[in-house]
C-alpha positions as CSV (number, residue, x, y, z in Angstrom):
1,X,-20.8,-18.3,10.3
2,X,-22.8,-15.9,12.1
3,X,-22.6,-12.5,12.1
4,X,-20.5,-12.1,15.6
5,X,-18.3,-14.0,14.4
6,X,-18.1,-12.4,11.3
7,X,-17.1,-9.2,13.2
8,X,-14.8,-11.2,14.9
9,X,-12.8,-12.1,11.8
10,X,-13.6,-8.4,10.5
11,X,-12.3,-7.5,14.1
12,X,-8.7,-9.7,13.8
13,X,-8.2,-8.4,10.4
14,X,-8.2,-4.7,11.2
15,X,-5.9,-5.2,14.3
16,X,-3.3,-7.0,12.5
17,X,-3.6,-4.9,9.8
18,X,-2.8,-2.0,11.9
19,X,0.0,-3.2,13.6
20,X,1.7,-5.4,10.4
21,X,0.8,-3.6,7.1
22,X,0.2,0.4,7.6
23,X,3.0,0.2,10.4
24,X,4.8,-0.8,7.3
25,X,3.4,1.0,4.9
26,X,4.4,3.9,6.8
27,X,8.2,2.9,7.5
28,X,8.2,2.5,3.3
29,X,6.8,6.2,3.1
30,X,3.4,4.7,1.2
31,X,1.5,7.2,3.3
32,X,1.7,10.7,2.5
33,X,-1.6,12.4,4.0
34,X,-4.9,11.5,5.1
35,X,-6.1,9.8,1.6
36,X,-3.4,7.2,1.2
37,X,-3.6,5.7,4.6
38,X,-7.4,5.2,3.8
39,X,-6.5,3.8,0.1
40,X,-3.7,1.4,1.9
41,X,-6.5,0.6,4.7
42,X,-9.0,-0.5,2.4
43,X,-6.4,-2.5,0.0
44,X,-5.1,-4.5,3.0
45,X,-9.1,-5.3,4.3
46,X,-9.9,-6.5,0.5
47,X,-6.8,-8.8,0.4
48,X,-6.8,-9.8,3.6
49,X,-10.8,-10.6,3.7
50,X,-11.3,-11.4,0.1
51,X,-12.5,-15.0,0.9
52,X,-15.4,-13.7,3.7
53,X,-16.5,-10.7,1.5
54,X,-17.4,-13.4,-1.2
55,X,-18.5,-15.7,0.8
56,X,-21.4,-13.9,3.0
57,X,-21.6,-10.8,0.3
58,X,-19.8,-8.2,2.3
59,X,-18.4,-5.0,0.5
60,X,-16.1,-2.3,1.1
61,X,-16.8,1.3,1.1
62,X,-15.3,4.8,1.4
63,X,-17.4,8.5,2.0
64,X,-20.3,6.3,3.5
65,X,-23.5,8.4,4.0
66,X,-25.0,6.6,7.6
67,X,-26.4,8.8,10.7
68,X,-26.6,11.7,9.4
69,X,-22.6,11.7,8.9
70,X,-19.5,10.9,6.0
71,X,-17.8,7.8,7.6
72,X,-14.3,7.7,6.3
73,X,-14.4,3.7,5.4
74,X,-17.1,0.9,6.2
75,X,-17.8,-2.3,5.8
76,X,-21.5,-3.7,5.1
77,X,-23.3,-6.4,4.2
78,X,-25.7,-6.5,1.3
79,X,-28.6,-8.5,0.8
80,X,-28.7,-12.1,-0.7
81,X,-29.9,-10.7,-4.2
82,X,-28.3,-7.0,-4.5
83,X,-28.6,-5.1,-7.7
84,X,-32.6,-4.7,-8.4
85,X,-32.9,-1.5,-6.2
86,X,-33.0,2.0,-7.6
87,X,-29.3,2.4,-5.7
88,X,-27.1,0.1,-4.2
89,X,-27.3,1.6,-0.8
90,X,-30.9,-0.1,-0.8
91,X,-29.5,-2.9,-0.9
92,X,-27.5,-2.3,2.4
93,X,-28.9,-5.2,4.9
94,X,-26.3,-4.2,7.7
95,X,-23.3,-1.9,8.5
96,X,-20.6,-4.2,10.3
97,X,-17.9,-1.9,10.7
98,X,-16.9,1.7,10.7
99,X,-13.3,3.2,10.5
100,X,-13.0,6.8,11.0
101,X,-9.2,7.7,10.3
102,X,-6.9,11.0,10.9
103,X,-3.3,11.3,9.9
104,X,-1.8,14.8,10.8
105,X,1.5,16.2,11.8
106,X,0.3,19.3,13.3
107,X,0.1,19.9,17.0
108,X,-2.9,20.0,18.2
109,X,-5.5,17.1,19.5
110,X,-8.9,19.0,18.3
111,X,-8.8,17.1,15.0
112,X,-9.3,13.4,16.5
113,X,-11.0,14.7,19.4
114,X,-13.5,15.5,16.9
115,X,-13.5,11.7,15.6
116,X,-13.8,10.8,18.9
117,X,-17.3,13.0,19.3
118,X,-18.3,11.7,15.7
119,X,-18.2,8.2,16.4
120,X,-20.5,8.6,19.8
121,X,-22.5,11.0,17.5
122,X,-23.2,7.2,15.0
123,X,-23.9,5.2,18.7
124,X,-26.7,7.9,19.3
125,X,-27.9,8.2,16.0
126,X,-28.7,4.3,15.9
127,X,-28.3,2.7,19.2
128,X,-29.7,-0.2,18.4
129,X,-26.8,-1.4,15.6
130,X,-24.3,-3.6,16.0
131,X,-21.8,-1.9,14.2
132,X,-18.3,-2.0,15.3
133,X,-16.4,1.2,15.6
134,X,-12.6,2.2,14.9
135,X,-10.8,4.9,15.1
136,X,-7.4,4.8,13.5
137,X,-4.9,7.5,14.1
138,X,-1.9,8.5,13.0
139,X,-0.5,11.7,14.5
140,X,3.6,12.4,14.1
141,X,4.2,14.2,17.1
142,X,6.5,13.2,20.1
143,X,3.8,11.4,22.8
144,X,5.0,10.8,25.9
145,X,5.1,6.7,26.9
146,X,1.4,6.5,29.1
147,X,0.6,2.8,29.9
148,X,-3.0,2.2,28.4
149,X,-2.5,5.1,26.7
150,X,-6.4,6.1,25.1
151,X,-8.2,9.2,22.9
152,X,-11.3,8.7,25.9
153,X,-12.0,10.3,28.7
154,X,-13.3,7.9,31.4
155,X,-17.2,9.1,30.4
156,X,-16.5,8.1,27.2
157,X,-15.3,4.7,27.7
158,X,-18.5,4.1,29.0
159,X,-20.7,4.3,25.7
160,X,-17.1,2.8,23.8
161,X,-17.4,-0.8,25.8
162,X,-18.5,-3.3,23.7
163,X,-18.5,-0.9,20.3
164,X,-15.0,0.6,19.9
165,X,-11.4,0.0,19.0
166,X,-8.4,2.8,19.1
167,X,-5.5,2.3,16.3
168,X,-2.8,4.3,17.2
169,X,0.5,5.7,15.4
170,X,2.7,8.2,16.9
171,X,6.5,8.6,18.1
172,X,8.0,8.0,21.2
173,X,11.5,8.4,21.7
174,X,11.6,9.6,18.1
175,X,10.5,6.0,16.8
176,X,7.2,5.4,15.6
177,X,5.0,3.2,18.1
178,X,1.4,1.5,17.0
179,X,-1.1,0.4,19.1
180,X,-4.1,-1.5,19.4
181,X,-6.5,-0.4,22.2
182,X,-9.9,-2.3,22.3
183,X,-12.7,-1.3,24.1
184,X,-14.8,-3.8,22.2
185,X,-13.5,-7.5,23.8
186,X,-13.3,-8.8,20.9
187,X,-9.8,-10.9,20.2
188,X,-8.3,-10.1,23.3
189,X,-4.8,-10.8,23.0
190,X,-5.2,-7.6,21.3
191,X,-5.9,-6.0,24.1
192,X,-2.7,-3.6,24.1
193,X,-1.0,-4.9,21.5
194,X,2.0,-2.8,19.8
195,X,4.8,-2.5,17.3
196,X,7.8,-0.3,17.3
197,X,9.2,0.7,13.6
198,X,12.4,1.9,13.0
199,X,11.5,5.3,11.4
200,X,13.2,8.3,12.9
201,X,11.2,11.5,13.1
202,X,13.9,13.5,11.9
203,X,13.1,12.0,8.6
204,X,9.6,14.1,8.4
């Protein structure tokens, strides 16, 4: 398997993910801030990928260190022999993925804006990568329904083609609604994807 279509499977995972299992996790009040959703992210991707991390020596990480930034959650693939450097991040051959998550209640947008920024901030640190990007957002607050609905401004759907995916959770009509927006035309019929729960936001 090469590595596209490694970050194809990666790709799936994370989408269905998204829509199936923290859309759940969420209705079964798993997720209480920020930490847990990235706990239940990266305890969905290690079940669900177990099989291709062993097979072509990927691994899982939170707090990554990479351009000059924390990344909330990647994934990266070591090299054939790992373990004879001074650290394990010498042993890094490639960085696949990267999943920068928010989960607030509050108001106000400048939080995942910032995400937003942080994320073209990695494409101009290493332009040359083939990293895939995420951002996965979960912001209970009443949205209004938008078609297409998207973080981006139209500039910055530019630099996101080919390199980024939105995850979205928030209410409409006082029901939780998540989304998958991908900018990155990869698995298409994930193209605007979505799943309504039954959670009420009285209940928060």
């Amino acid at each position: 398997m090469d590595l596209r279509q490694i970050q194809k499977t990666i790709d799936r995972a994370i989408k269905n993910i998204w829509v199936d299992r923290i859309s759940k996790d969420h209705e079964l009040f798993y997720l209480l801030k920020e930490d847990t959703l990235k706990n239940a992210l990266y305890y969905h991707l290690r079940t669900e990928l177990a099989s291709l991390l062993d097979q072509h020596n990927l691994r899982i990480y939170t707090e990554f260190h990479h351009g000059g930034f924390i990344a909330d959650l990647v994934i990266v693939k070591l090299k054939d022999d790992p373990g004879d450097s001074y650290h394990l991040k010498d042993d890094i051959e490639n960085v696949l993925t990267i999943i920068e998550l928010k989960y607030k209640a509050c108001g106000t947008m400048k939080f995942f804006e910032d995400d937003v920024l942080k994320i073209k901030n990695y494409i101009d640190a290493t332009p040359l990568a083939s990293t895939q990007y995420y951002l996965a957002f979960i912001h209970e607050v009443e949205y209004e329904y938008i078609e297409g609905d998207s973080w981006l401004t139209l500039e910055q759907k530019v630099w996101a083609k080919d390199r980024l995916t939105e995850l979205s959770g928030h209410y409409i009509d006082e029901k939780m609604k998540w989304t998958v927006l991908s900018h990155n035309g990869m698995n298409e019929n994930y193209k605007m994807g979505n799943i309504v729960r039954g959670t009420n936001i009285n209940t928060f």
